[in-house]
Each structure stands twice: as structure tokens, then as C-alpha cells.
N, C-alpha and C positions, 0 to 999 in steps of 0.2 A: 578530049580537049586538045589544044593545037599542042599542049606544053609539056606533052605525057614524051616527047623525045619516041615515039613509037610503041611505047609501051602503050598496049590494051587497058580498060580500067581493069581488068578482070588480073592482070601479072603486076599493076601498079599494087593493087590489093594484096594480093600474095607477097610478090618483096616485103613489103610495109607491114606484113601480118596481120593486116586488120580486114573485115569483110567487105564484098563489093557495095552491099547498099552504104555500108559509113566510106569508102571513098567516092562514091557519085552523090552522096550527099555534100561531100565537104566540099566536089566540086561543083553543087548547085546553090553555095552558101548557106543553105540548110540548119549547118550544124557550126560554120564556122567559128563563132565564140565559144562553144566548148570543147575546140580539137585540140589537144594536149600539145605544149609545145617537142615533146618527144615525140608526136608524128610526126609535127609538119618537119621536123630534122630530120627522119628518117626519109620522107618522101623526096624536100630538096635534097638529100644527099643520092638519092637514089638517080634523081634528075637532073644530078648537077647542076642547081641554081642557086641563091644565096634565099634565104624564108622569105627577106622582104621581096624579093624577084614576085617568088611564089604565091606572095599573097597579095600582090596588083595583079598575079593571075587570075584569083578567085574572085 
């Protein structure tokens, strides 16, 4: 997605600790009401956005 800052989904994954299919899910909305608020922190912190940024992205 455009908001990954260049990050692959595959090292967005990795930073985040969490698996590729639960992060291409959270970014096909998939899964987004049950992704724990200590991801999407971990991921905007990784992407330096603010979560609500992050979740008018998803």
C-alpha cells in the first residue's frame, strides 16, 4: 500500500512481529475490528503516522 513509507508488507510484518497474511489482512480490512490497539501502535510508530492517520488509510 502507498503508506507502507517503502516498507515491503513482508519487513512491515517483521518490525511489527506479527505474520504477513495478519498484516495484508489488516490492510484489506479483513481483520480490522479485532487488530489490537498495540499493533496498530507499533505499526504507526514504525510509519511514523499518528493511528488515526493510519486508519483513514485502511
Amino acid at each position: 500500500m502507498y503508506y507502507r513509507k517503502g516498507y515491503t508488507r513482508k519487513q512491515l510484518a517483521q518490525e511489527v512481529n506479527i505474520s504477513l497474511i495478519y498484516i495484508a489482512k489488516i490492510e484489506a480490512s479483513l481483520i480490522f475490528k479485532s487488530v489490537s490497539l498495540t499493533v496498530l501502535s507499533k505499526i504507526a510508530d514504525i510509519l511514523d503516522v499518528s493511528i488515526d492517520k493510519l486508519i483513514k488509510k485502511l
